[in-house]
C-alpha positions as CSV (number, residue, x, y, z in Angstrom):
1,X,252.8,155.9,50.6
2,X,251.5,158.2,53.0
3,X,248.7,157.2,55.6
4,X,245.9,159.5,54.0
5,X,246.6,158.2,50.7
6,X,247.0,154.6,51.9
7,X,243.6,154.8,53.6
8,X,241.9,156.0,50.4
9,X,243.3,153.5,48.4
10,X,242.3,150.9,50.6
11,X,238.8,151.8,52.2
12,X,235.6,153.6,50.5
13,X,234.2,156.8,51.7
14,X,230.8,156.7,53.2
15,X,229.4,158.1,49.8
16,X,230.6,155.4,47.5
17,X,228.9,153.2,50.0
18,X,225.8,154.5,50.3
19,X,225.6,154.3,46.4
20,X,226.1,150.4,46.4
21,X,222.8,148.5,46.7
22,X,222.1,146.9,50.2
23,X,222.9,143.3,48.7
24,X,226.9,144.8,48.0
25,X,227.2,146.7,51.3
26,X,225.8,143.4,53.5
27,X,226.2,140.1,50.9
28,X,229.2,138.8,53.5
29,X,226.9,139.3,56.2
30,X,223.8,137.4,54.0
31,X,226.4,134.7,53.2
32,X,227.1,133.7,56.6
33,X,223.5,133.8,57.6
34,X,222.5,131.8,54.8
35,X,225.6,129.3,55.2
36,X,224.5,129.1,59.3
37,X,221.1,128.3,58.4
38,X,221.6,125.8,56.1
39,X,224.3,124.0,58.4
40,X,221.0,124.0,60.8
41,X,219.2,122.7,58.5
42,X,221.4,119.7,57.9
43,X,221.5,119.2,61.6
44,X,218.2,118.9,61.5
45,X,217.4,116.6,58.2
46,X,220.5,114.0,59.6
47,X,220.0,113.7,63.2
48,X,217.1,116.1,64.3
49,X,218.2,119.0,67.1
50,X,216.0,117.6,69.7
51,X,218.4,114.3,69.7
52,X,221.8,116.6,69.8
53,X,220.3,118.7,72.7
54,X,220.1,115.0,74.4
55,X,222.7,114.1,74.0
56,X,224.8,117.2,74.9
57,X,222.2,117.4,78.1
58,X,223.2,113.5,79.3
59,X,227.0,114.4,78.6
60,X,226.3,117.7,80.8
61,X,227.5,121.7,80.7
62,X,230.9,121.2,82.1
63,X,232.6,119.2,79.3
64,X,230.5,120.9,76.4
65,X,231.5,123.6,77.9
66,X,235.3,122.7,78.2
67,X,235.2,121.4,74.2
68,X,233.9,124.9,72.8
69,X,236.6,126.3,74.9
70,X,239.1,124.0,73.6
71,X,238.0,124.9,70.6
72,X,237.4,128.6,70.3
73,X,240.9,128.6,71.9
74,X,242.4,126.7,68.6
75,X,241.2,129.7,66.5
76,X,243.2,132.4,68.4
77,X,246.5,130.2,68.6
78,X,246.1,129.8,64.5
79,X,245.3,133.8,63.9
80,X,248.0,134.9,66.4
81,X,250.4,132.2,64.5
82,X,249.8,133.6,61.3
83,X,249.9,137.0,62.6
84,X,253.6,136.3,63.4
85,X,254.5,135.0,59.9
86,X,252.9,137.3,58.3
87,X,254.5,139.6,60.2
88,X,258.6,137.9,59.7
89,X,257.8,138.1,55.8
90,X,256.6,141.5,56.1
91,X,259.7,143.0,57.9
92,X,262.4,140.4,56.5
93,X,260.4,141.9,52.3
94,X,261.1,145.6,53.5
95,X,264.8,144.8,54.9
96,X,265.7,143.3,51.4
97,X,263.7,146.2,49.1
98,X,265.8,148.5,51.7
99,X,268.8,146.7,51.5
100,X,268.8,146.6,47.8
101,X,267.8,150.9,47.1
102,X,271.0,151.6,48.9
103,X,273.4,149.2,46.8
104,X,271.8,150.6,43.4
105,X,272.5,154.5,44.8
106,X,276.4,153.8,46.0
């Protein structure tokens, strides 16, 4: 498939867009807000901020610090992992679909 047609296929044109309601074009961006807030809001009903932001304050920035970095770091490690087999299938499906046009012209 070309790269024109791919791209249509795959992505909308500013004008089908624009003729979506606000709630379509921005309802993963709502979702997250709304699932953010309501994690806060737990946070809140269970312990109470003021007693995290204690507690994180007698621990101190360095190691809170360290942990989100720790952290943050496991997210790129797993996305650069699945990257890479994503990436094996991808190439080792085209070999075989290649492999197999050429026996069925011989």
């Amino acid at each position: 498939m070309p790269t024109q047609a791919r791209n249509a296929y795959y992505m909308k044109s500013s004008i089908v867009e624009s003729r979506q309601s606000w709630f379509m074009r921005n309802r993963m961006t709502v979702l997250t807000v709304v699932i953010v807030a309501a994690y806060g809001l737990f946070i809140q009903w269970f312990w109470g901020w003021p007693v995290i932001i204690r507690q994180w304050a007698d621990v101190g920035a360095g190691p809170v610090i360290g942990a989100l970095v720790l952290l943050t770091s496991t997210y790129f490690l797993r996305t650069g992992a699945s990257m890479t087999i994503f990436r094996t299938r991808r190439l080792a499906g085209s070999r075989s679909s290649s492999a197999s046009r050429r026996s069925t012209t011989c």
